[in-house]
C-alpha positions in Angstrom: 7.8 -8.1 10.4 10.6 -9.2 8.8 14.2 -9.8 10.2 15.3 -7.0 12.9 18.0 -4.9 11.8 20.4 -2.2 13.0 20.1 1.7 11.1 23.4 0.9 9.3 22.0 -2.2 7.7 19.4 -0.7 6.6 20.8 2.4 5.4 22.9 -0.5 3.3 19.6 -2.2 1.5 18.9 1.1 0.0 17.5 -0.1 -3.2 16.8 -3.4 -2.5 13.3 -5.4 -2.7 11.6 -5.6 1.2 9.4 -8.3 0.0 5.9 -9.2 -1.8 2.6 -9.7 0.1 -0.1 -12.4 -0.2 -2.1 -11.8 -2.8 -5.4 -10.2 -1.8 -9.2 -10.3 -2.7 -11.0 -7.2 -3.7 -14.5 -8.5 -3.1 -17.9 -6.1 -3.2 -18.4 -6.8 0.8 -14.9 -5.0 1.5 -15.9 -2.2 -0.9 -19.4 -1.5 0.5 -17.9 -1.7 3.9 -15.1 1.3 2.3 -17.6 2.9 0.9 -20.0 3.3 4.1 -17.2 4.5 6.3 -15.9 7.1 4.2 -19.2 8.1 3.1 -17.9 8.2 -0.5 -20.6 5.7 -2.5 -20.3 7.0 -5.6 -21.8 4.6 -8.3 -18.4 3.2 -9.7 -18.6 1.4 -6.4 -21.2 0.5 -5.3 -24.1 0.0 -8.0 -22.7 -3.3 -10.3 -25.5 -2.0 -13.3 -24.4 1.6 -13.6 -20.5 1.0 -13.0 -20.8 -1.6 -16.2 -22.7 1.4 -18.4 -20.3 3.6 -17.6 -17.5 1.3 -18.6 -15.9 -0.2 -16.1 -17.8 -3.7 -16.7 -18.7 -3.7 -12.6 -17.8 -1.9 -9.5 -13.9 -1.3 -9.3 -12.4 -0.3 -5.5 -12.0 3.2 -4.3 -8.3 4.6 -4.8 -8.1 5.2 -1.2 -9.4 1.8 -0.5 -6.8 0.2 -2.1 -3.9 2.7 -0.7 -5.1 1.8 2.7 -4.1 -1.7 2.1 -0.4 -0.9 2.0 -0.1 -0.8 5.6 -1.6 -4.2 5.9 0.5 -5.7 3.0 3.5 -4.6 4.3 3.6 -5.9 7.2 5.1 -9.2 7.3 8.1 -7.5 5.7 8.5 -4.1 6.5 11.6 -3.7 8.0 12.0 -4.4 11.9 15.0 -1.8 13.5 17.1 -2.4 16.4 16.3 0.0 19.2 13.0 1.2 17.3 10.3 1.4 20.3 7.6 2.9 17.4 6.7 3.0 13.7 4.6 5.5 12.9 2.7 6.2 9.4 4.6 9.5 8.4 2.6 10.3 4.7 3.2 10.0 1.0 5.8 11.9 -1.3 4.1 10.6 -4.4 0.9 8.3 -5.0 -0.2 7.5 -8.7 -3.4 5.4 -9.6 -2.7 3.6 -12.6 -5.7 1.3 -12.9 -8.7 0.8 -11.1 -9.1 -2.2 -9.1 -12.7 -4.0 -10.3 -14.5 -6.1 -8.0 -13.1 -9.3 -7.3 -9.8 -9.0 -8.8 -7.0 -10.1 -6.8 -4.1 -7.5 -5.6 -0.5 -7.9 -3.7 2.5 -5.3 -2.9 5.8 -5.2 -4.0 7.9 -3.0 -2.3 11.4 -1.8 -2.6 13.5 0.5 -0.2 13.9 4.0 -1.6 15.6 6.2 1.0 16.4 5.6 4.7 17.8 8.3 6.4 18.4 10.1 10.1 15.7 13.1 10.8 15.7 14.5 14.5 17.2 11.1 16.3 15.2 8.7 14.9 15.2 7.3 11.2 12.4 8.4 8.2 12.5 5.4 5.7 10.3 5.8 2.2 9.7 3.0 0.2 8.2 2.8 -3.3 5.4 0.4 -2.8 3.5 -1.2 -6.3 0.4 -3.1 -6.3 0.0 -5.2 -8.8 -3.5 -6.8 -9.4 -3.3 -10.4 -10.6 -3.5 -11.0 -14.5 -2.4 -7.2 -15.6 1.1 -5.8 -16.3 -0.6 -2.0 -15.2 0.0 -1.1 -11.6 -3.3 0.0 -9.9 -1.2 2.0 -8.1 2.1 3.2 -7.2 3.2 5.1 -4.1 5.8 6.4 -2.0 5.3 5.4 1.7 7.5 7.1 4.8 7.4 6.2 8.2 9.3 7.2 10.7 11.1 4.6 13.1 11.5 6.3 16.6 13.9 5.8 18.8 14.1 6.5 22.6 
């Protein structure tokens, strides 16, 4: 996690860049394992000779696969608050998949604050997260994140 910080401090970095992950590797192990516990293993995914006929040139990632990541990418920078004694994954207002994700590319988030703001005592923060994949200017995705920081 990144820095702690009080709700007014937050509430001020409205609009502001939380940070960038590590850049990530989308390999065919991560999206079998995806794809076995979702039970979702459509041929895009998982069979490298019928993903390339239908035009993807190999496997790419499942969507969800690579929504799931957010949490993990955000971690090291997701904001910390003062007094928080839980964060708790509170949905989406808006995801968008731009671009598939193919097997082995490499993917990162960039995410910037988009609203912070006082729901029933404790604070619902939503920030626009991007993941980029290495080497493209198309997002494969783009999403709204909220979670809610509860305080006791």
């Amino acid at each position: 996690m990144s820095k702690t910080r009080t709700k007014e401090q937050l509430l001020e970095f409205v609009g502001e860049e939380l940070g960038t992950s590590k850049w990530f590797l989308v390999d065919q192990k991560r999206i079998d394992q995806f794809a076995d516990v979702t039970e979702d293993h459509q041929y895009i995914h998982v069979d490298p000779e019928r993903a390339r006929e239908a035009g993807f040139g190999g496997t790419i990632a499942h969507g969800m696969l690579t929504l799931s990541l957010i949490v993990g990418f955000c971690r090291d920078f997701a904001p910390a608050l003062e007094g928080s004694t839980m964060v708790i994954n509170y949905g989406f207002d808006k995801v968008r998949f731009a671009a598939p994700v193919k097997v082995n590319d490499r993917i990162r988030a960039v995410a910037v604050l988009a609203e912070a703001r006082e729901r029933g005592g404790h604070l619902l923060v939503k920030a626009k997260v991007t993941i980029e994949i290495e080497g493209e200017t198309k997002p494969a995705l783009v999403a709204e994140w909220l979670t809610m920081h509860i305080f006791a």
